[in-house]
ROZA-880963 format. One line per 4 residues: number of its first residue (from 1); for each residue x, y, z negated of C-alpha. Coordinates in Angstrom, 2 decimals, decimal comma, padded with zeros to 5 digits, always signed. Last residue first. Layout:
residues N
NUM	X:Y:Z; ...
end
This chain:
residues 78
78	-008,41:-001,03:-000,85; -010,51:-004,01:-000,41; -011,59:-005,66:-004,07; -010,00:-009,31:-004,52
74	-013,00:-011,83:-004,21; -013,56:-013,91:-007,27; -012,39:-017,09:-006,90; -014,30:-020,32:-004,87
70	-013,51:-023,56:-006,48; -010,76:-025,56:-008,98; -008,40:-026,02:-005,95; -005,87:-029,25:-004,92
66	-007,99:-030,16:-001,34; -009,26:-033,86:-002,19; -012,39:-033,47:-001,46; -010,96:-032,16:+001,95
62	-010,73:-029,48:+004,29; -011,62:-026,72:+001,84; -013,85:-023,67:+002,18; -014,34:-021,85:-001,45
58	-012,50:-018,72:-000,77; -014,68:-018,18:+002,37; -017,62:-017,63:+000,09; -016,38:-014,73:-001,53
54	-015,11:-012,93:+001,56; -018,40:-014,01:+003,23; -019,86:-011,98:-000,13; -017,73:-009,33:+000,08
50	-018,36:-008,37:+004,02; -022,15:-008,34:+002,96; -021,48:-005,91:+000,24; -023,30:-006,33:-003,15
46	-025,36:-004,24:-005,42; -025,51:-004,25:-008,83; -028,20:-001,38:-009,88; -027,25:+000,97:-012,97
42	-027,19:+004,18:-010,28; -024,92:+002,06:-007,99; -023,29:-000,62:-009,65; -020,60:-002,41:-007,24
38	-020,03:-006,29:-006,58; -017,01:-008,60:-006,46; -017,58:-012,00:-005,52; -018,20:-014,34:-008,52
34	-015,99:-015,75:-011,03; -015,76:-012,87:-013,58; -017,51:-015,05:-016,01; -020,38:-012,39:-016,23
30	-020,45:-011,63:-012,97; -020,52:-015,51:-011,94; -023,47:-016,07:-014,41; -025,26:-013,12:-012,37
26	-024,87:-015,20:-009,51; -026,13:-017,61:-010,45; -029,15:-016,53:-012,42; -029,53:-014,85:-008,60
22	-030,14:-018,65:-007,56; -027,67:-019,61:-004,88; -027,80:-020,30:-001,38; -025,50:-017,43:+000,07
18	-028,00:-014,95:+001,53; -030,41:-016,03:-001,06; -028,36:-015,18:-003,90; -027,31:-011,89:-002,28
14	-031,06:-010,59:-001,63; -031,71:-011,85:-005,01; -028,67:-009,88:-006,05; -029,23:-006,52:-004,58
10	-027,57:-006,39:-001,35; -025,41:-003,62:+000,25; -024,90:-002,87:+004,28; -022,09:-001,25:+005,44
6	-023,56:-000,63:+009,60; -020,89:+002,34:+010,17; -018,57:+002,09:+007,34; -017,85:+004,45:+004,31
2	-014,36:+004,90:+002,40; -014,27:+005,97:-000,88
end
């Protein structure tokens, strides 16, 4: 594993606020597989800052109209 000056992890009601949404949201998400991805560190979820941009990016659109069900989980980076 790879480690990054400045990586900086979020628990999820640090990550819910970050992106607007309840942590019951975001746990939803996990369970679904619909969210951005996350890691467990010592039985703690924790998420990356660059994930959940990643995440939330998925979701921009141009238009109501824009042919796309929502935001998809986040593909892990190798």
């Amino acid at each position: 594993m790879s480690t990054r000056v400045g990586q900086r992890f979020l628990r999820t009601p640090q990550a819910g606020e970050y992106l607007g949404l309840s942590s019951r949201t975001l746990e939803k998400h996990r369970t679904y597989g619909t969210g951005p991805v996350y890691r467990k560190l010592g039985g703690r979820v924790v998420y990356d800052l660059d994930d959940l941009c990643q995440w939330a990016d998925s979701g921009l659109r141009a238009s109501t109209s824009d042919l796309c069900s929502g935001p998809h989980p986040a593909s892990p980076r190798s």
